[in-house]
C-alpha positions as CSV (number, residue, x, y, z in Angstrom):
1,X,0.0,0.0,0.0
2,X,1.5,3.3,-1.2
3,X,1.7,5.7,1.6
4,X,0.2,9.3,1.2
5,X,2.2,12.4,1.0
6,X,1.0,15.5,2.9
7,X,2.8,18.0,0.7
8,X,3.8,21.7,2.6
9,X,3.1,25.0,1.0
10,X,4.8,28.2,1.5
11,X,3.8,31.7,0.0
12,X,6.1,34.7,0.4
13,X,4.7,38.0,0.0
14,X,6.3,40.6,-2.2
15,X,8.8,37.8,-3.6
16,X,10.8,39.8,-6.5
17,X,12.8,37.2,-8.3
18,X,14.2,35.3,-5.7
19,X,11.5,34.4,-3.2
20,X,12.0,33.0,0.2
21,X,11.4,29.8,1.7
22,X,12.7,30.1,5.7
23,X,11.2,26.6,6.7
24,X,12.0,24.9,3.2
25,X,8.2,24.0,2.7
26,X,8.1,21.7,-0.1
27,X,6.1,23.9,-2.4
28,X,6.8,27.4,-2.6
29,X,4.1,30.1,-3.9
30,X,5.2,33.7,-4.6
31,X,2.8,36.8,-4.6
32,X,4.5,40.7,-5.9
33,X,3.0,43.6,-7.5
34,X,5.4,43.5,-10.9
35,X,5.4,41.3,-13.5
36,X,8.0,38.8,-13.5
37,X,9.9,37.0,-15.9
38,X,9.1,33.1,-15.6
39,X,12.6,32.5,-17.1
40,X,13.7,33.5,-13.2
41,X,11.3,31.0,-12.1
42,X,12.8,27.4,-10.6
43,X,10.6,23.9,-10.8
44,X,8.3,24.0,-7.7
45,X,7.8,27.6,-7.6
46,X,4.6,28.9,-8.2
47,X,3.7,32.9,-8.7
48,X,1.1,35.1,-8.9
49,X,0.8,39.0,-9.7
50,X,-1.6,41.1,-7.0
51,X,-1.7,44.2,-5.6
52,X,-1.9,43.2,-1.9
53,X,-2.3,46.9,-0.8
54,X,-5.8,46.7,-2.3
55,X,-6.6,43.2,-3.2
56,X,-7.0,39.7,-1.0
57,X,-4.0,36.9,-0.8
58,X,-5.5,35.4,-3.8
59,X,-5.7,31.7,-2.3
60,X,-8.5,30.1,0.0
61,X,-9.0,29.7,3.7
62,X,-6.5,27.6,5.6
63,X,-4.0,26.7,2.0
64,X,-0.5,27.3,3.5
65,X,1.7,26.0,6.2
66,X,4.0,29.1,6.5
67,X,4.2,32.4,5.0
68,X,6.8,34.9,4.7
69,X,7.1,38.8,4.2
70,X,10.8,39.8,3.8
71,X,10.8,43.5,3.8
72,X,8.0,43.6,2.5
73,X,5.5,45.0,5.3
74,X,7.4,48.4,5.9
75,X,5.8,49.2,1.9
76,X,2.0,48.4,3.3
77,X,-0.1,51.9,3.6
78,X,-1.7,51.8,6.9
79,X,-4.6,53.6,6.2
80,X,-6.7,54.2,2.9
81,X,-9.6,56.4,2.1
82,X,-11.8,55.8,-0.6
83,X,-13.6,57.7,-3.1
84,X,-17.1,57.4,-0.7
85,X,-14.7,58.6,2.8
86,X,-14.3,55.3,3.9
87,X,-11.4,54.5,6.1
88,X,-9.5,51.0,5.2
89,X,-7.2,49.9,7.3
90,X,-4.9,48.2,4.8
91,X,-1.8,46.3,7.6
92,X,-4.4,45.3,9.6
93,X,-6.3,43.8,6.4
94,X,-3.1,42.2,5.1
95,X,-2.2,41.0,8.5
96,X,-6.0,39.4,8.6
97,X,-5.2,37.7,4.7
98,X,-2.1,36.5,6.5
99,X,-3.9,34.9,9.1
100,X,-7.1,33.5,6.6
101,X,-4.8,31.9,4.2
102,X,-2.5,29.8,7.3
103,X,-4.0,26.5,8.2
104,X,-4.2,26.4,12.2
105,X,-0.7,26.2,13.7
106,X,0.8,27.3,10.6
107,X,3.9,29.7,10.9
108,X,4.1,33.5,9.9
109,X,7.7,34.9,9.8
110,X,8.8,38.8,8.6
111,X,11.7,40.5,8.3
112,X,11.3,44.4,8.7
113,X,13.0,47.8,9.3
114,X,12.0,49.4,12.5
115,X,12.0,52.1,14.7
116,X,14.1,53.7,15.4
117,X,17.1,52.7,12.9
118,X,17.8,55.1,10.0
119,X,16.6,51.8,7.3
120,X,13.0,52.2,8.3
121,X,12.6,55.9,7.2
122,X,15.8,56.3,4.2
123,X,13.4,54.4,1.6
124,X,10.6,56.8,0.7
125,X,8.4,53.9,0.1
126,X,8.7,52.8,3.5
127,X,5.1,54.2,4.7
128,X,4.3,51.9,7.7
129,X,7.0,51.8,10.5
130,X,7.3,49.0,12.9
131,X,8.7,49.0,16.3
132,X,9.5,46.4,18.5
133,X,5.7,46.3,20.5
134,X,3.4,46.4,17.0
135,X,3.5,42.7,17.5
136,X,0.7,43.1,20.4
137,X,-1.7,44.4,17.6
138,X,-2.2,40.6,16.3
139,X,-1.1,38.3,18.9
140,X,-2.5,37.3,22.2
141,X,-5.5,36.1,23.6
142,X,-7.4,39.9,22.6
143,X,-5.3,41.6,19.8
144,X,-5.3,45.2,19.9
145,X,-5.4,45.3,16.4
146,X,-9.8,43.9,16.8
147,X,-10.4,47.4,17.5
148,X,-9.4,48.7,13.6
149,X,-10.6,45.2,12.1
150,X,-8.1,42.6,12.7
151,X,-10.0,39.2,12.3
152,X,-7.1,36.4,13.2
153,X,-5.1,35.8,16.3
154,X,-1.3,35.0,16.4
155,X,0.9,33.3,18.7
156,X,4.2,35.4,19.1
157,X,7.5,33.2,19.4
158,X,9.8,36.2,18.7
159,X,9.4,39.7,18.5
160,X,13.3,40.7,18.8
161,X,15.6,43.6,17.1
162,X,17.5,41.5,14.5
163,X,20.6,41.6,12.5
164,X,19.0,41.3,9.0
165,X,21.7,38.8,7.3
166,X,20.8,36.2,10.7
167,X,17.4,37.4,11.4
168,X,16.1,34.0,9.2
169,X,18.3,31.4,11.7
170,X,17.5,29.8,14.4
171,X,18.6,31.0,17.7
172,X,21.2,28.9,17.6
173,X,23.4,31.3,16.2
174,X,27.2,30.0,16.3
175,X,29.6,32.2,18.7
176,X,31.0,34.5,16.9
177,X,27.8,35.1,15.3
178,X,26.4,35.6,18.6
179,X,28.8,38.5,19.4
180,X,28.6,40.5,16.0
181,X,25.1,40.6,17.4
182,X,25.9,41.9,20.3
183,X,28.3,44.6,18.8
184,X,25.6,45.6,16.5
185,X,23.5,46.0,19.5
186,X,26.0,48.5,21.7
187,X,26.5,50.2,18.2
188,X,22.5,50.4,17.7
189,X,23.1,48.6,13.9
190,X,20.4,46.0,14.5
191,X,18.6,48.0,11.6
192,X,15.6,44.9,11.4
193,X,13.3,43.5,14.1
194,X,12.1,39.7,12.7
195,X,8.4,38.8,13.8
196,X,7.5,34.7,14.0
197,X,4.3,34.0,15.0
198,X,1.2,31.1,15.1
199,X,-1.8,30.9,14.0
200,X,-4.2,30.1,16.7
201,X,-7.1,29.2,14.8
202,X,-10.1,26.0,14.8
203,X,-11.6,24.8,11.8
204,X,-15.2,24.1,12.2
């Protein structure tokens, strides 16, 4: 009797050419804005185009096992008003796509700029600045984020200023790796702060 495969999906948001794949899911999904040339493309990776400031992660409920957002959130207009006056929350949106799309237990991990390092205000695209607390908006047992919309609830495992080239280890960073850290701490270059959260979620 032939044994059945539970394949692993990954999406990474605002993948460019060379998406991400932190917890080497079998399958890897890729969602930016541009169009991209499928010759970049490798065998297992799938793509789609979307404007995820204004559209839904275009994939159903409860599809991925991880998803990743490598400088990618710091780009995400926090507020939007439309044509009728309405106020959109658009992070707190994307952050509840995040959370619709994850099955239950699945893993959410970014890698962002944040206050107050020069790197989260030098790009002038950079129009939604995290600190080290915005966590508390989507995890817990009563985000504060419900207030402005947010529909999910996370689990935070880290929420921790990060040296970007070893924010996507483990903590078990080797030694020496351990005290570069540390000097970019005294010297206030930990420029990134890296997010990994779980989904708490039931399906009925």
């Amino acid at each position: 009797m032939e044994l059945e495969v539970h394949l692993t999906n990954h999406l990474d948001l605002g993948c460019g050419k060379f998406p991400r794949n932190p917890y080497n899911q079998k399958n890897l999904y890729g969602i930016d804005v541009r169009d991209i040339n499928p010759d970049f493309f490798v065998d297992g990776f799938y793509y789609k185009r979307a404007n995820l400031f204004l559209e839904p992660i275009p994939y159903p409920d409860n599809y991925f096992d991880s998803v990743s957002a490598f400088d990618f959130l710091e780009h995400i207009p926090r507020v939007h008003i439309d044509e009728m006056g309405n106020v959109h929350f658009l992070f707190v949106k994307l952050m509840s796509e995040i959370y619709r799309v994850l099955k239950p237990e699945g893993r959410f991990f970014a890698l962002t700029p944040c206050y107050p390092n020069q790197e989260a205000f030098q790009d002038p695209t950079h129009v939604n600045i995290i600190t080290r607390n915005t966590h508390h908006y989507f995890c817990g047992e009563n985000p504060d984020g419900c207030m402005y919309g947010f529909t999910g609830r996370f689990e935070c495992i880290r929420s921790q200023r990060a040296y970007s080239s070893y924010a996507n280890k483990e903590l078990s960073y080797t030694i020496s790796e351990k005290l570069k850290w540390f000097r970019k701490l005294l010297k206030r270059q930990l420029s990134h702060v890296v997010w990994e959260f779980i989904a708490k979620k039931q399906i009925n």
